[in-house]
Every structure is written in structure tokens, then in C-alpha cells.
N, C-alpha and C positions, 0 to 999 in steps of 0.2 A: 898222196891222194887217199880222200877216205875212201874204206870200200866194207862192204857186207857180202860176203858171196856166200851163196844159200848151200843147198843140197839135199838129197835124202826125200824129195817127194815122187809121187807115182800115184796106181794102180794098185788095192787093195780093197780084198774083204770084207765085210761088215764082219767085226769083231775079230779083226785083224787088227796089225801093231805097226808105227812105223817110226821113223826114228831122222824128224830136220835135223841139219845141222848149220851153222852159221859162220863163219869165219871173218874175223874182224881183223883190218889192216890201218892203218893210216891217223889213229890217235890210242890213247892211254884208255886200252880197253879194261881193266881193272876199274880203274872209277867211274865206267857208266853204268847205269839202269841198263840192263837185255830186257825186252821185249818182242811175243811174239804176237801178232796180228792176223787176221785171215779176213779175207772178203769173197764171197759168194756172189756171183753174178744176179744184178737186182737186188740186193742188199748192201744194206752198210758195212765199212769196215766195225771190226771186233776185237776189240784186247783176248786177248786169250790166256795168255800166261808171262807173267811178268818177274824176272829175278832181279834184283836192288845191290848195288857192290858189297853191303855188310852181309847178303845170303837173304833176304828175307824175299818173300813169292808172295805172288798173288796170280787168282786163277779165276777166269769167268765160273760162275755159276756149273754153267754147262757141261764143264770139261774135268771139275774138279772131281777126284779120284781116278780118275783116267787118264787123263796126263801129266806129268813132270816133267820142268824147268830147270835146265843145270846149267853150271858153268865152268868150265876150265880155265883161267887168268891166264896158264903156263900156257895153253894154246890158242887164245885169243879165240876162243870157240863156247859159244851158248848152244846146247841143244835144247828138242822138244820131244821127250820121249811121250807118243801116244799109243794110247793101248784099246783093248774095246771100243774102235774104234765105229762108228754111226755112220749113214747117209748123208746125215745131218752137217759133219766136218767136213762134208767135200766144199772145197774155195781154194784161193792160193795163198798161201802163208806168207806172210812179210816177216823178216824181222829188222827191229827196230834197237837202236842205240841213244841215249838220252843222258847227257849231267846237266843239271842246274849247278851253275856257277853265283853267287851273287845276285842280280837280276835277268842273268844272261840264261837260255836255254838252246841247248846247243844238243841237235836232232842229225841222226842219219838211217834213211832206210835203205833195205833191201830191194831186191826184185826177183820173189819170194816165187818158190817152185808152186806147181799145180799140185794138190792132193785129191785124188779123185776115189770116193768110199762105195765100191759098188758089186752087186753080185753078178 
């Protein structure tokens, strides 16, 4: 069975740090896209920070310089280290798994912890 099992959100500071983690089970997590996502109550969902199997990221606008996208293959684990963190980033994080194959796109998400950014 695929699985995404999150971790690592909470309760935190403005200009505090915190640190998802994600844990991938049930396909060849090495050759997907990690993607992280967030959605705010009353807003749309948000790419946020995205790492590609070859190492390459990409990062909303937003969050760029503040947060970082890793990967570990050996541990079937993506994190999202966030740092100076905002009001702004409070939502619940998703993360997300993705290969194109061919024509095929082959998707799995999370059920992405609460981050709540507040004094």
C-alpha cells in the first residue's frame, strides 16, 4: 500500500523554525518528484517547495530563502526545513509524490500535519 506519513508540524513563533518530515512507503521512492504543498483555510492549495529525483528544487516565490527541500533515497524521507518562519505559513502541509512515466502520471498524497505560526 502507498503511504506518505507526515510529521514534524505544531505550534511555533514568528521567526521560529520547524522542521516536516515525510516518510514514503509502498513504491520506488528514489524516482519520484517530493513535493510540499500547504493550504490555508479559505485559500487555495500552494506548491511550496518542490525536489525532482536528479536533486533539482523549486520554491514558491514566498518561502524562497527561508526554506529548504531535502531528500534522503536511503530513508524514503523528504523533509521541509523552515526557518523565519511568518503568520503567513500557518495552513496544513501536504506532501506530495509524483513520476511521469510515458503518458502516465502517477500521484500520491499526504494528510499533511497542521502548522500553526503564532505569538
Amino acid at each position: 500500500q502507498v503511504q506518505l506519513v507526515e510529521s514534524g508540524g505544531g505550534l511555533v513563533q514568528p521567526g521560529g523554525s520547524l522542521r516536516l518530515s515525510c516518510v514514503a512507503s509502498g513504491f520506488t521512492f528514489s524516482t519520484y518528484a517530493m513535493t510540499w504543498y500547504r493550504q490555508a483555510p479559505g485559500k487555495e492549495r500552494e506548491l511550496v517547495a518542490q525536489i525532482r529525483s536528479a536533486g533539482s528544487t523549486n520554491y514558491a516565490d514566498s518561502v524562497k530563502g527561508r526554506f529548504t527541500i531535502s531528500r534522503d533515497n536511503a530513508k524514503n524521507t523528504v523533509y521541509l526545513q523552515m526557518n523565519s518562519l511568518k503568520s503567513d505559513d500557518t495552513a496544513v502541509y501536504y506532501c506530495h509524490a509524483a513520476r511521469t512515466r510515458s503518458d502516465q502520471i502517477y500521484a500520491y498524497w499526504g494528510q499533511g500535519p497542521q502548522v500553526t505560526v503564532s505569538s
